[in-house]
N, C-alpha and C positions, 0 to 999 in steps of 0.2 A: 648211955642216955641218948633217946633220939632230939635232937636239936628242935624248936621250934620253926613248924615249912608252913607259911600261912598263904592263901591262896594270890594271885597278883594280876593285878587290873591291867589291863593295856586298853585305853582307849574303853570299847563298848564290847569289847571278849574278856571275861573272866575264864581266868586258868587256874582251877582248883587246885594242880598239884605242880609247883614253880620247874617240868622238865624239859627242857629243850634239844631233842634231835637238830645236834648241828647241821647248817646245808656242807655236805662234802660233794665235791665237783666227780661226778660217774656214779657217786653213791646212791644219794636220797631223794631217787627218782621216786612216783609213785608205789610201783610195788615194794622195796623197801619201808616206806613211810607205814604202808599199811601193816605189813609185818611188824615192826616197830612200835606203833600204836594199837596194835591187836595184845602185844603182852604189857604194855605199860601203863602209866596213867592216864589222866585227861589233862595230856598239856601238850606242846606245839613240837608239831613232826614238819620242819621248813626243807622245801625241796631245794635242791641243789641250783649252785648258782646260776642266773641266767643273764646273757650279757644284755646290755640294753640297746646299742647299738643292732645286734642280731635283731631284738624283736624290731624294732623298728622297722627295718629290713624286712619283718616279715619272714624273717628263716624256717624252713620246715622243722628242724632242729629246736631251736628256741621255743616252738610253739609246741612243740613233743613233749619238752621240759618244764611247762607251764602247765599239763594236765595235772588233774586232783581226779582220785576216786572219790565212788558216789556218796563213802562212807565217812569220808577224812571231816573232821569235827570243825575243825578249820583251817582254812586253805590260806596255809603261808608261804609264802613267794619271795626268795631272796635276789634283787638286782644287784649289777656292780656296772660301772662306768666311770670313763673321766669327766668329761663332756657335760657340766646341769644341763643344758637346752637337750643333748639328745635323753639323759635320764629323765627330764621333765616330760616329753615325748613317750618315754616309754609308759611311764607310771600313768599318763594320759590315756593310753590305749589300755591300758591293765582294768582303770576306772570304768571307762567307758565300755570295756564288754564285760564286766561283774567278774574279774579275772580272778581277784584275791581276796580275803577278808586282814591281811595282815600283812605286810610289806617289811623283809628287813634290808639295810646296806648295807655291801659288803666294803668295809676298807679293814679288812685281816687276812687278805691272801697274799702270803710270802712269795707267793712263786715269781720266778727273776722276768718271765715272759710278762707281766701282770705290772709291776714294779716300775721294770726300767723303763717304761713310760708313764710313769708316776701315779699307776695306779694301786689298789686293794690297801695294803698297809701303808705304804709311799703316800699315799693320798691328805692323811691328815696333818703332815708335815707345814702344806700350803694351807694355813687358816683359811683366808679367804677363799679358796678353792672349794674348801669340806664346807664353808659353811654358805655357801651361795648352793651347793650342791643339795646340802640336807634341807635348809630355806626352801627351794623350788619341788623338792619332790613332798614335804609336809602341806605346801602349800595347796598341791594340787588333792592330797590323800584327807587332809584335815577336814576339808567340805561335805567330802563321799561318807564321813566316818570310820576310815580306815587307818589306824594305827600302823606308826611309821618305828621301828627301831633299828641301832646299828650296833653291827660287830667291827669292833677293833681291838689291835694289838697295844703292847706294853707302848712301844714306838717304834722307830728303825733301829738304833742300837743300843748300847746303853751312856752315848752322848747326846741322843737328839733323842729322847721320850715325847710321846704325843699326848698319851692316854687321859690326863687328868685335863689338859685344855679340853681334848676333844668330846671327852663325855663331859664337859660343863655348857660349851657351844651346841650340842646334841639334844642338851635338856634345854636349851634357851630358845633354839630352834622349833621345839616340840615334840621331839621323841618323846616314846613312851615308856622306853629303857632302851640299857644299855647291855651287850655282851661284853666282856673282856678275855680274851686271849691271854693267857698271862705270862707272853713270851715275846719277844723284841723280835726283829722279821731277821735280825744276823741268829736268831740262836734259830729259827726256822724251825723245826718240832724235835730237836736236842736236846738233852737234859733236863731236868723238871723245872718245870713253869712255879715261876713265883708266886706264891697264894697272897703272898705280903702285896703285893700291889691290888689286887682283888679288895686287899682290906681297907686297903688306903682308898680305893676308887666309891666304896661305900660309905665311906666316910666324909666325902667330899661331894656328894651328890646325891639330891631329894626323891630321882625316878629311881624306879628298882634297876639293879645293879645281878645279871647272870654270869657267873662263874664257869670259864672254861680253861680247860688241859689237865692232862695226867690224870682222867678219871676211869678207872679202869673196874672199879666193883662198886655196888653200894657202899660199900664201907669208905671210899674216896669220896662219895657225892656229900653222904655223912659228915664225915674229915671236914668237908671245904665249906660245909655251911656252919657247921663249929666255928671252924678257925676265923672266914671271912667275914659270917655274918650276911654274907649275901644273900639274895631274897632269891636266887634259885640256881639249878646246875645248868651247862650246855655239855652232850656228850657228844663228843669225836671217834676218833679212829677206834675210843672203848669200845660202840658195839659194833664195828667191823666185825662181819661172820656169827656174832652174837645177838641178834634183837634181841633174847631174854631179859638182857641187860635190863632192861626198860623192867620187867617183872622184877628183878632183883631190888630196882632202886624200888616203885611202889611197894613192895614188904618192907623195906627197910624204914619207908616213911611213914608206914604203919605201925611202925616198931615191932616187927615180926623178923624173927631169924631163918625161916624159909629163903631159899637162893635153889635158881635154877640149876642143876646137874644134869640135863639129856647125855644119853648114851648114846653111840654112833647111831646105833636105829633111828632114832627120833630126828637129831642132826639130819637127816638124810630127809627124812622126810618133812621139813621145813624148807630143805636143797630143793628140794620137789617141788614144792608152793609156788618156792622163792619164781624158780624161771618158768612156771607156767604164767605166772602175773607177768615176767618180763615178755612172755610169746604176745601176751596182752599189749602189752606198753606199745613193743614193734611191731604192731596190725598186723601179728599172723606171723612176722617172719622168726621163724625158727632155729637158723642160723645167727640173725643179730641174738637173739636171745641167749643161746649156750653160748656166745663169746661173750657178751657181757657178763653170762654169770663166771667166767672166767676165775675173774679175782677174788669173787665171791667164794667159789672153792675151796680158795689157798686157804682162806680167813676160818672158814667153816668146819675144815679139815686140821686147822691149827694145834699140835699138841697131839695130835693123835697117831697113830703107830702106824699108818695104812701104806707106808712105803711108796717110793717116789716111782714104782712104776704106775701104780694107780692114778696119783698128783699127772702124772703125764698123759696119761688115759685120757681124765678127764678135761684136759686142753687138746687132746684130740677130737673129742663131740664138736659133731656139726648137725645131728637131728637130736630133737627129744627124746625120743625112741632110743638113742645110744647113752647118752644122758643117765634117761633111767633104770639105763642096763647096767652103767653104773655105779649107780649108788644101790640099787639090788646085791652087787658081789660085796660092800663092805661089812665087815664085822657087826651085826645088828646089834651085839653084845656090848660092845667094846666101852668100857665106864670114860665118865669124861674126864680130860685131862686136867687133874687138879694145879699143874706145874707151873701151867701157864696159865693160868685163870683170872693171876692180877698181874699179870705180865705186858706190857708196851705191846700194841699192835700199832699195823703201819710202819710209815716214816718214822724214823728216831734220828735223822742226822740232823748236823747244826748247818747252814749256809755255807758254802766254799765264799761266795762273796755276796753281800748286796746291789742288788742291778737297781740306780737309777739312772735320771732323764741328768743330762751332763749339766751341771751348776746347779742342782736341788737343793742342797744343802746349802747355800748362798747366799737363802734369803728365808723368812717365813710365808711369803707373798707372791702372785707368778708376776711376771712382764706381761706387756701384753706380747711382745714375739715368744715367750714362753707355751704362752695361751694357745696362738696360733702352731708352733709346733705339735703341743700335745694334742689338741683337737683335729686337727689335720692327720695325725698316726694314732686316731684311740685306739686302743690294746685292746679292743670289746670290738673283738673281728665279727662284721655281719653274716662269714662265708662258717664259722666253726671250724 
């Protein structure tokens, strides 16, 4: 039985089908997105983080990251900072040159560089901090008509949870929803994500409430709107190598039993696509392009039989032209590996430790010498 998926308002963008291309940092550059949203439905492909410190700066990098193709249905733009004045700042210049139609926060990145100065998931910790933060960048988006949402985690571990303040402070602020991570920043993307928190957070709050981790086939995005109730999915590291995915989940919300199976041929020729958009992205250069599709590769190639002299080949292209020579030699034939199909991609470890700013857990509230520590070291480097 497919769940009922009804469509979900943010603000003045209606999203007919509740699915969310998580922002993954190297990921969900433009060409990505557009892959993404070419097999999926009409819902929101959010490009990859971008710090706010950088744009402000003005970084040529950040401003790289902040393209949208001509096609993208809506151009969602995810910041992260410590700093509200310099995140107010950034969202100011985002307004002021028509940068975004949809804004989300990021406080759900685990990573220890990010953290241990009190940022991405660390952040929600200090009330006053998330919510002086999320206050001034609503403040500035609310005027223009641009819907503000944030991504957070369960909390830091499983003695300091954030999650149920934070998305009540987030909806009193005036988000338009909320993401959940359904994993503490010590379990870092280990073991499978609690759905049970997901259920509790829709429970506990009036904005629609997106469900994220461990979604690896429609039959998980399925699973998690059953179970949670939640008014829609975010997918991760699932369509690493995969955009179909995006196809799989619309049949499923159609309630159609259709799911993508490309055979190496096809794969290869989506390879193809893929870094001729990225030759795009990097204005021609050729070489940035095939390193980046690098990883994209491994992802792509995942399950398949083509042997690691090949995997190695293709981390030796430095032109297109070699590139395409080869994915020419692979198996055009080769069926697709059903092995790994609902199988964990990416990261799977759990945290060796949590890195924060030294006395964080001390209080729920900064000092002001706290203030000036962490703003004077924001983790949202202008240089990349």
């Amino acid at each position: 039985m497919v769940p009922p998926v009804k469509p979900v308002r943010l603000g003045n963008i209606n999203v007919p089908v509740p699915v969310v291309l998580s922002p993954m940092a190297g990921v969900t550059n433009w060409p990505f997105r557009v892959l993404c949203e070419g097999y999926g439905p009409e819902g929101l492909y959010v490009a990859e983080m971008v710090t706010a410190r950088a744009l402000v700066a003005r970084n040529p990098k950040a401003f790289r990251l902040c393209r949208f193709a001509p096609g993208e249905r809506v151009r969602s733009l995810q910041l992260y900072g410590v700093d509200p004045v310099i995140m107010e700042r950034a969202v100011h210049m985002v307004v002021d040159y028509d940068g975004a139609d949809h804004i989300d926060l990021n406080f759900g990145c685990p990573v220890p560089k990010v953290t241990r100065h009190g940022g991405g998931s660390a952040l929600p910790w200090k009330l006053d901090l998330f919510t002086e933060l999320i206050h001034r960048v609503v403040g500035v988006c609310g005027p223009a008509g641009i819907p503000v949402t944030a991504k957070i985690r369960v909390g830091i571990d499983a003695e300091h949870e954030t999650f149920l303040e934070a998305a009540h402070i987030a909806q009193e602020e005036g988000c338009a929803a909320v993401t959940l991570h359904a994993r503490t920043t010590a379990e870092y993307y280990g073991g499978h994500s609690d759905w049970d928190r997901i259920s509790q957070l829709v429970q506990a709050v009036d904005i629609p409430v997106f469900g994220n981790g461990d979604i690896w086939t429609a039959e998980d995005a399925l699973a998690m709107i059953r179970q949670t109730g939640c008014a829609g999915v975010a997918i991760g590291r699932g369509c690493q190598g995969r955009p179909w995915l995006f196809a799989d989940i619309r049949h499923a919300f159609e309630g159609s039993d259709r799911r993508e199976e490309p055979n190496l041929g096809q794969v290869g020729r989506v390879m193809k696509k893929h870094v001729r958009m990225l030759v795009d992205f990097y204005d021609g250069d050729e070489r940035m392009a095939v390193h980046d599709m690098r990883k994209h590769v491994a992802w792509y190639l995942k399950g398949f039989g083509v042997g690691g002299a090949t995997r190695r080949a293709f981390m030796d292209c430095e032109t297109l032209a070699g590139f395409d020579g080869q994915v020419d030699q692979l198996d055009q034939d080769m069926p697709y590996p059903q092995a790994v199909a609902d199988k964990p991609r990416g990261r799977v470890r759990y945290a060796r430790k949590v890195r924060l700013p030294q006395g964080w857990l001390d209080s729920r509230t900064t000092t002001h010498e706290e203030r000036q520590a962490l703003f004077g070291a924001d983790p949202m480097d202008a240089s990349y």
